[in-house]
C-alpha positions in Angstrom: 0.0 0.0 0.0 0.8 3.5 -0.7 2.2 6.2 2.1 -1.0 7.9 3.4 -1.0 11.9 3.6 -4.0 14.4 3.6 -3.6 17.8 1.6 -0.9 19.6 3.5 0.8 16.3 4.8 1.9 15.1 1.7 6.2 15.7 0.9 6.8 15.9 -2.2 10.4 14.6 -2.0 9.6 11.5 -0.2 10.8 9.3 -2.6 13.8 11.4 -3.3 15.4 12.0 0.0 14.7 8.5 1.4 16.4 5.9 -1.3 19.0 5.9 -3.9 19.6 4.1 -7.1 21.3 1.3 -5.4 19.4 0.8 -2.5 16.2 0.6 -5.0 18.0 -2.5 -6.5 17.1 -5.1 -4.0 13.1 -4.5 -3.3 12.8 -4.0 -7.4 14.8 -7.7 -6.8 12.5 -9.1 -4.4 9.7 -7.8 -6.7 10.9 -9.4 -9.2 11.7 -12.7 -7.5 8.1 -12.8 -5.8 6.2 -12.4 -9.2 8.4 -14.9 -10.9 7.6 -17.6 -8.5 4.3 -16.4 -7.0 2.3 -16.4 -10.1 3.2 -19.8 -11.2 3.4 -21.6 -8.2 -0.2 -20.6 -7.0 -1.5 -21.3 -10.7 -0.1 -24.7 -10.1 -2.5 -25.0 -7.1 -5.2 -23.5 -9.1 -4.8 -26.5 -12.2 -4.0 -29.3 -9.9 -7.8 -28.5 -8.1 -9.1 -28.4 -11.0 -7.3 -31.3 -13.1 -8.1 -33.7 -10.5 -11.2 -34.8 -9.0 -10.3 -35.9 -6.4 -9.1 -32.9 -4.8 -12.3 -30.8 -5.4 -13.1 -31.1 -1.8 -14.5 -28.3 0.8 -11.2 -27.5 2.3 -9.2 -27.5 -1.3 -11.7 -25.0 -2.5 -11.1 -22.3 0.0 -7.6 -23.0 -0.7 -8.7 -22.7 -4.5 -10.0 -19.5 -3.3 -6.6 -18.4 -1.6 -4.6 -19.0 -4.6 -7.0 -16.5 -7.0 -6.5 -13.8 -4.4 -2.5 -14.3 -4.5 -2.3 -14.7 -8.2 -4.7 -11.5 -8.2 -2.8 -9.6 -5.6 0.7 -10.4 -7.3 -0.5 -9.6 -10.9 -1.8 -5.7 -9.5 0.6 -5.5 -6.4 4.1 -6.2 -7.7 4.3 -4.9 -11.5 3.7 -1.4 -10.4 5.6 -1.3 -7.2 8.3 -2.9 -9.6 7.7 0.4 -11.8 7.7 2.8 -8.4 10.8 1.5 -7.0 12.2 2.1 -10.8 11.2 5.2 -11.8 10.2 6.8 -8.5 7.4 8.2 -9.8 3.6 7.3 -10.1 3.1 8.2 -14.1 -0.2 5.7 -14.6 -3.4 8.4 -13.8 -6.1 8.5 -11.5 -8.3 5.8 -12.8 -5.2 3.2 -12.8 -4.1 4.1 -9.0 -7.8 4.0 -7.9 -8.5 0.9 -9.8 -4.6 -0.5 -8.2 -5.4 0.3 -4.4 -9.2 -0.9 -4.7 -8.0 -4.5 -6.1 -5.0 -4.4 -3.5 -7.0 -3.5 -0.4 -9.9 -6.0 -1.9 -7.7 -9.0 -2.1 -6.2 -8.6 1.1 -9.8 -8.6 2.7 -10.7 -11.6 0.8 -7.9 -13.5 1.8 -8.7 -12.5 5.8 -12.1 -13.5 5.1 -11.8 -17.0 3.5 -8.8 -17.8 6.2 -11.5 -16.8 8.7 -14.1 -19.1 7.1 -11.5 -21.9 6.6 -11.0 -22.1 10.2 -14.6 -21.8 11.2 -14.9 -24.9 8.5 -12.2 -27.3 9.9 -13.7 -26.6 13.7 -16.8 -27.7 12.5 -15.9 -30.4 10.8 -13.7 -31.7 13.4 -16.1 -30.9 16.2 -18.8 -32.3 15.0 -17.5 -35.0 12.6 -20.8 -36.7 11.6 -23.2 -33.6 12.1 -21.1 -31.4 9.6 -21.4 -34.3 7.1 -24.9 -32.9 6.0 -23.9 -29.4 5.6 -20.4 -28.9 4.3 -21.1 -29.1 0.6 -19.3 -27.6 -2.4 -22.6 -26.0 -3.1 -22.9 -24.6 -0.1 -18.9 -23.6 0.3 -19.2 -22.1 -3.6 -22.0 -19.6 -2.0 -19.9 -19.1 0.9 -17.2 -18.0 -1.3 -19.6 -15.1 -3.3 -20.2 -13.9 -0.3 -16.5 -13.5 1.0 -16.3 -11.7 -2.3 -19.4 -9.0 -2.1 -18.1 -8.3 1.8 -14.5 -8.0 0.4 -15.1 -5.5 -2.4 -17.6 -3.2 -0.3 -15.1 -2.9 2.6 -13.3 -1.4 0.8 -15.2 1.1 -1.6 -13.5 4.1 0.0 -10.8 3.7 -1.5 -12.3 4.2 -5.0 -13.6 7.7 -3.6 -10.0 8.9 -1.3 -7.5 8.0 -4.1 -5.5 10.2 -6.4 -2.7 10.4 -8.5 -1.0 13.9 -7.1 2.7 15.1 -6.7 4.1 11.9 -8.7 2.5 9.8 -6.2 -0.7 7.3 -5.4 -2.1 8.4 -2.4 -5.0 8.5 -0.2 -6.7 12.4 0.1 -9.3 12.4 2.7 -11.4 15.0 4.0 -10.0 14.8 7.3 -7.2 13.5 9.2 -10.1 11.8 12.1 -11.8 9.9 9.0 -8.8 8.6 8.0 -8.2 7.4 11.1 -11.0 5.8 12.0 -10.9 4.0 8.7 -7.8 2.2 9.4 -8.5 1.6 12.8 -11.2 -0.3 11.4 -9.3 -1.9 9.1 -7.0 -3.7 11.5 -9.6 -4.4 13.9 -12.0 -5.7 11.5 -9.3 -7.8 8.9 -6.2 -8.3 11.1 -7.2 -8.4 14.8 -10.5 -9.8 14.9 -9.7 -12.5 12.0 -6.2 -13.8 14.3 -8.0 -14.1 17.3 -10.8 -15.8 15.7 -7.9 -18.2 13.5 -6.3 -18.9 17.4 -9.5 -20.2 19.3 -10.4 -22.3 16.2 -6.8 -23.9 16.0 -6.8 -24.4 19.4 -10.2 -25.7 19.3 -9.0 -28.4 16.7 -5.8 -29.0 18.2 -7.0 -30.2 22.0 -10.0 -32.3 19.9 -7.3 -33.9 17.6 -3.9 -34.6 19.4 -6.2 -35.3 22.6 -7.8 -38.0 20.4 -7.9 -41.8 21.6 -7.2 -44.1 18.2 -6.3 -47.3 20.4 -9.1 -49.5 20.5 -11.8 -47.2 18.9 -14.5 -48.9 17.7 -15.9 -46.0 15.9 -15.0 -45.9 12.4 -14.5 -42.0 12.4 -11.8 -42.3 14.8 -9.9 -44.6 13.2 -6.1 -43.7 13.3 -5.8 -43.2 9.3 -8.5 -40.6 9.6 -7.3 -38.5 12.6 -3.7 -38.7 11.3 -5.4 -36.8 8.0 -7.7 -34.6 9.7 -4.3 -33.5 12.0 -1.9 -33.0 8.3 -5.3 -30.7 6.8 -5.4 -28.8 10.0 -2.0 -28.1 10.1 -1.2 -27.1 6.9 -4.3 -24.3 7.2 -2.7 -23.5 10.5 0.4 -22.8 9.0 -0.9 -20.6 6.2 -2.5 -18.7 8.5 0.3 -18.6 10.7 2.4 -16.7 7.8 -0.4 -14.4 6.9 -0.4 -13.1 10.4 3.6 -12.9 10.6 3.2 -11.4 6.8 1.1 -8.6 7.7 1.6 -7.7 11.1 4.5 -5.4 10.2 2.8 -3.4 7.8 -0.2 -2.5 9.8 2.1 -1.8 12.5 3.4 1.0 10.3 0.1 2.0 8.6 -1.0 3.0 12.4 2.2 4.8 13.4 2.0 7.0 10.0 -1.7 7.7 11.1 -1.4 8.7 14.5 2.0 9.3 14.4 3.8 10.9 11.3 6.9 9.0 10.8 10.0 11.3 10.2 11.2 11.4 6.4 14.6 9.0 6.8 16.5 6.6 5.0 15.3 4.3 8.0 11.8 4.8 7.9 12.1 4.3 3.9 14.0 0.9 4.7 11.0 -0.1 7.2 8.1 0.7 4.5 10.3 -1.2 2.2 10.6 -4.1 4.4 6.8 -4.3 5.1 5.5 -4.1 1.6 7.5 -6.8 0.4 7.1 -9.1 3.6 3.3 -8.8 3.0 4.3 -9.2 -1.0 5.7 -12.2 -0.2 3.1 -13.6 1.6 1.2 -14.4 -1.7 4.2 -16.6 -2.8 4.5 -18.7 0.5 1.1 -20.7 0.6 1.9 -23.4 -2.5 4.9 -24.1 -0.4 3.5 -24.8 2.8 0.8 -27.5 1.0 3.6 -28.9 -0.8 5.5 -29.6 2.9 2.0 -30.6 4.7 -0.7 -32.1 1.8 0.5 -35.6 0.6 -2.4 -34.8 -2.1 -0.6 -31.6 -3.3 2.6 -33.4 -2.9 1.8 -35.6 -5.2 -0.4 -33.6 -7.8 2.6 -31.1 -8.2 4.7 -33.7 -9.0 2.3 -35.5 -11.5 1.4 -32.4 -12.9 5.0 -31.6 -13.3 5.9 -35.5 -15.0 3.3 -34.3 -17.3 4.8 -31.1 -18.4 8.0 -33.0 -19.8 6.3 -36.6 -20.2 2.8 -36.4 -22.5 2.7 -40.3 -22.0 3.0 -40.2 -18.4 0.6 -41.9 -16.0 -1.5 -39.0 -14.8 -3.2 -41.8 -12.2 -2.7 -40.1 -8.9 -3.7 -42.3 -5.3 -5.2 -39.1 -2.8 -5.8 -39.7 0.7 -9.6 -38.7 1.1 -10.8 -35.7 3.3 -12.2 -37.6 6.1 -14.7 -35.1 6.6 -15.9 -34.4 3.3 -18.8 -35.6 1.7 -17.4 -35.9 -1.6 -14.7 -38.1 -0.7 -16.7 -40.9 0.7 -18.7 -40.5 -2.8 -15.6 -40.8 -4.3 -14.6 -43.6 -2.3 -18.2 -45.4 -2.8 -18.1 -44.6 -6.2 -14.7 -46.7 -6.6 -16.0 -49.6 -5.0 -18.8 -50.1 -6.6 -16.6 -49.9 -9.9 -14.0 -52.0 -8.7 -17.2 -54.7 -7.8 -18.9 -54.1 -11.2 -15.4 -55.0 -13.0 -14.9 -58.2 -11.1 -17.8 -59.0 -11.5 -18.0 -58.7 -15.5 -14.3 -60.1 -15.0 -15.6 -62.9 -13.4 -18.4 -63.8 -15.7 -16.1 -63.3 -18.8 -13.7 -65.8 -17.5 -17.2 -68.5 -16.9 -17.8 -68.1 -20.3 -14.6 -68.0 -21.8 -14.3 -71.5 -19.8 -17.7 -72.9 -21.2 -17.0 -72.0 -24.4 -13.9 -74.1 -24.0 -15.2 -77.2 -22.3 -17.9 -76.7 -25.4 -15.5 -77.2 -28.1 -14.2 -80.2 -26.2 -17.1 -82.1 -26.4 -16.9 -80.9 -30.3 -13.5 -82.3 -30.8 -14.6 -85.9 -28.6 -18.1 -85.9 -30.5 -16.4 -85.9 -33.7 -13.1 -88.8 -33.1 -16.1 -91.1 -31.5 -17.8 -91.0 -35.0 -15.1 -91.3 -37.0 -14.1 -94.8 -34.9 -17.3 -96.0 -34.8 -16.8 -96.0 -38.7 -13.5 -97.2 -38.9 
């Protein structure tokens, strides 16, 4: 996000007194590095969800979710910051830096919404295991995930109306210093504060149900060892994501407060802290494929198929998923291949019958005929 001033806050030679050419190299670097990666490694996420069936489940859609936001948030974030850091100058118009902060500000509330909803998602379906069963549908997640959408973009409407290109610079003009204020007060109450604490009671939540678990013995077939042991790697892995989205962000926002209620001081320092928390929230967007790569055995293995494709046309695109014990669609998946696998014995078995009656068959041919032949001999 830009640097926030109102009409007679704003210095013109921000930009100029606080970095030099060389010390622009390394975030344009960073920029660089976090697009290069970031875009392709969440559209791998996106094409493995949607290559493979199997991994259409409730949980892998909200991460489906996640990785639109990043790709989104990479694609309008980095590219201009790129061109800021370069040309120290904001030369793209009004409409473009309107159009740049509303999608930036929009993503980022999308992303603390379905993290919010994730969690609220995996306590319920750890919780209540056989109750949730009923309601966690794709359906039902798909409307969930409109809805993140609507709330996102209309938090965040304001910025369409306080942004301007002025002085070389995309910043945020608002009629008064209080209403600005109270705006990002909100803002990290609403989508930092409130979403974290909300993310720590559901972890923990899931974590004393799960790791307090008894497998031994269980004659319950939802508490079967296999499945907890899954339920623990899904639960994890979200835990983790939204562990480095809270790490990620909480530096900028930190900043964003202090240069609302406390101008910072115009110094190579503050310039190396602003650069710091942009690209540590930047770089956010590029972590998440990562962290289901080291958790998800499914992702595991779908980035690896999907890469044996790539070079290999030919290769065996057959993937073995361990289901979502939780999710509906899995045990229909899992139903589904069971009565498929029965089906095929089945028609194996009855072609092997025939095949073997149609032998003995021309047996008693072949006899039929050399007893005729010796009765006429």
């Amino acid at each position: 996000m830009d640097e926030f001033y109102s009409h007679d806050e704003y210095p013109s030679n921000y930009t100029d007194v606080s970095l030099n050419a060389i010390h622009r190299a390394f975030p344009i670097f960073l920029a660089t590095v976090v697009f290069v990666i970031g875009i392709p490694a969440n559209a791998l996420v996106i094409y493995v969800i949607i290559r493979n069936g199997q991994m259409k489940t409730v949980t892998n859609i909200y991460v489906f979710n996640l990785a639109i936001t990043d790709v989104l948030f990479i694609t309008f974030a980095t590219p201009i910051s790129i061109a800021w850091y370069v040309e120290a100058d904001f030369q793209y118009g009004t409409i473009l830096c309107k159009l740049q902060t509303f999608l930036y500000q929009t993503n980022y509330a999308v992303t603390v919404l379905t993290l919010t909803m994730l969690a609220v998602d995996r306590v319920y379906a750890v919780v209540y295991p056989v109750k949730s069963r009923a309601y966690r549908t794709l359906k039902g997640t798909g409307f969930m995930i409109m809805m993140i959408w609507i709330m996102g973009c209309a938090s965040q409407t304001a910025c369409i109306f306080y942004t301007s290109s002025l002085f070389g610079q995309c910043v945020e003009l608002w009629p008064s210093l209080t209403e600005r204020r109270i705006f990002y007060c909100c803002l990290f109450v609403l989508f930092y504060i409130i979403p974290v604490v909300i993310n720590s009671v559901c972890y923990t939540v899931i974590g004393c149900k799960l790791w307090h678990t008894t497998t031994e013995g269980s004659t319950y077939r939802i508490n079967h060892p296999k499945y907890v042991t899954q339920r623990r790697k899904i639960s994890t892995m979200i835990m983790l994501v939204v562990l480095c989205f809270a790490v990620c962000w909480l530096p900028f926002h930190v900043l964003t407060l202090l240069e609302n209620f406390h101008p910072l001081p115009v110094s190579q320092t503050v310039s190396y802290l602003n650069i710091f928390a942009r690209m540590l929230a930047v770089c956010n967007s590029c972590i998440d494929p990562f962290v289901y790569a080291f958790v998800s055995i499914n992702f595991r293995r779908s980035f690896k198929c999907a890469f044996y494709t790539l070079f290999d046309s030919e290769h065996n695109r057959n993937v073995q998923f361990a289901p979502d014990p939780d999710d509906k669609l899995s045990r229909v998946q899992k139903s589904l291949t069971l009565t498929s696998r029965t089906r095929s014995s089945r028609s194996s078995g009855n072609l092997a019958l025939t095949k073997v009656g149609k032998s003995n068959a021309s047996l008693k041919n072949v006899s039929g005929k050399l007893a005729i032949r010796e009765s006429i001999v």
